[in-house]
C-alpha positions in Angstrom: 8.0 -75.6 45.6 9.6 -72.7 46.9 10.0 -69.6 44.4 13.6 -70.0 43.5 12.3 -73.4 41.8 10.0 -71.9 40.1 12.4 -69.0 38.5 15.0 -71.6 37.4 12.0 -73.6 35.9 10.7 -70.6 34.0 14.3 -69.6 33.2 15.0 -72.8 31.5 11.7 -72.6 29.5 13.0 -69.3 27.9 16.8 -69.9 27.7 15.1 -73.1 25.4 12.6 -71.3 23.9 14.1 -68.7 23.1 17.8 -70.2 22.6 16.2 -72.2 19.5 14.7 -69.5 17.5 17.8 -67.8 16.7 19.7 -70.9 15.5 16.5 -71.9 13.6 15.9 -68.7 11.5 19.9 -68.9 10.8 19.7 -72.4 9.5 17.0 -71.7 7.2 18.5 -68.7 6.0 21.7 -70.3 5.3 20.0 -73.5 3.7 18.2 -70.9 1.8 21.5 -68.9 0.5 23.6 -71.9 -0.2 20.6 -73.6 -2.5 20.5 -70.0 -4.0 24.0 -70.5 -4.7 24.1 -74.1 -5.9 21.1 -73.0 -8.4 23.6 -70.8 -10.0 26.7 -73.0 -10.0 26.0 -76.1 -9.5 29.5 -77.2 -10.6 30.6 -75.7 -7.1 28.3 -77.6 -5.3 30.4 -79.6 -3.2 32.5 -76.7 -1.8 29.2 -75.3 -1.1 27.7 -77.9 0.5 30.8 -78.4 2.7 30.8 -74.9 3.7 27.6 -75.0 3.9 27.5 -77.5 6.8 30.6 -76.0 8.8 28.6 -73.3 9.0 25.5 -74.9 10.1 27.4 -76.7 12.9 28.5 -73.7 14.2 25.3 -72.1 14.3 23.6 -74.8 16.2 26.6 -74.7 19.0 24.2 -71.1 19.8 21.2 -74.2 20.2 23.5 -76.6 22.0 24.7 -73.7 24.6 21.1 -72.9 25.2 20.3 -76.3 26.0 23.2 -77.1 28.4 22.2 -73.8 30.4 18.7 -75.1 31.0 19.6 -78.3 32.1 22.2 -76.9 34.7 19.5 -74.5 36.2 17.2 -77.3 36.0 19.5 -79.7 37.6 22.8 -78.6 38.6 21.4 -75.5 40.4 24.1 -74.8 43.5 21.4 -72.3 44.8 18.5 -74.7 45.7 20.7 -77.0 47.3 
């Protein structure tokens, strides 16, 4: 395994790693906020809810992009060709 392997390995592990940490802290903040919210009007909380998971898809795209850059340097990689 020549050393350009090796980085693209190790640079996968991080963009994943790393990629999911953001994204997870996010979620639970927003999951956090919106039962904060339902708790004080709960007649509101289907708007909430919806919002809610918008919002939540749109942070895990961050998630998503990490994982699509590690499996092209793990795969796709034009430079160990």
């Amino acid at each position: 395994m020549n050393w350009l392997a090796l980085c693209s390995i190790i640079s996968a592990a991080f963009a994943v790693s790393f990629g999911a940490i953001g994204p997870a802290l996010a979620e639970g903040r927003a999951v956090a906020a919106a039962m904060d919210a339902i708790a004080r009007q709960p007649e509101s909380a289907n708007t909430i809810s919806r919002t809610l998971f918008v919002g939540l898809a749109m942070i895990e795209t961050t998630a998503i992009y990490c994982l699509v850059i590690a499996l092209l340097l793990l795969f796709a990689n034009p430079l160990l060709k």
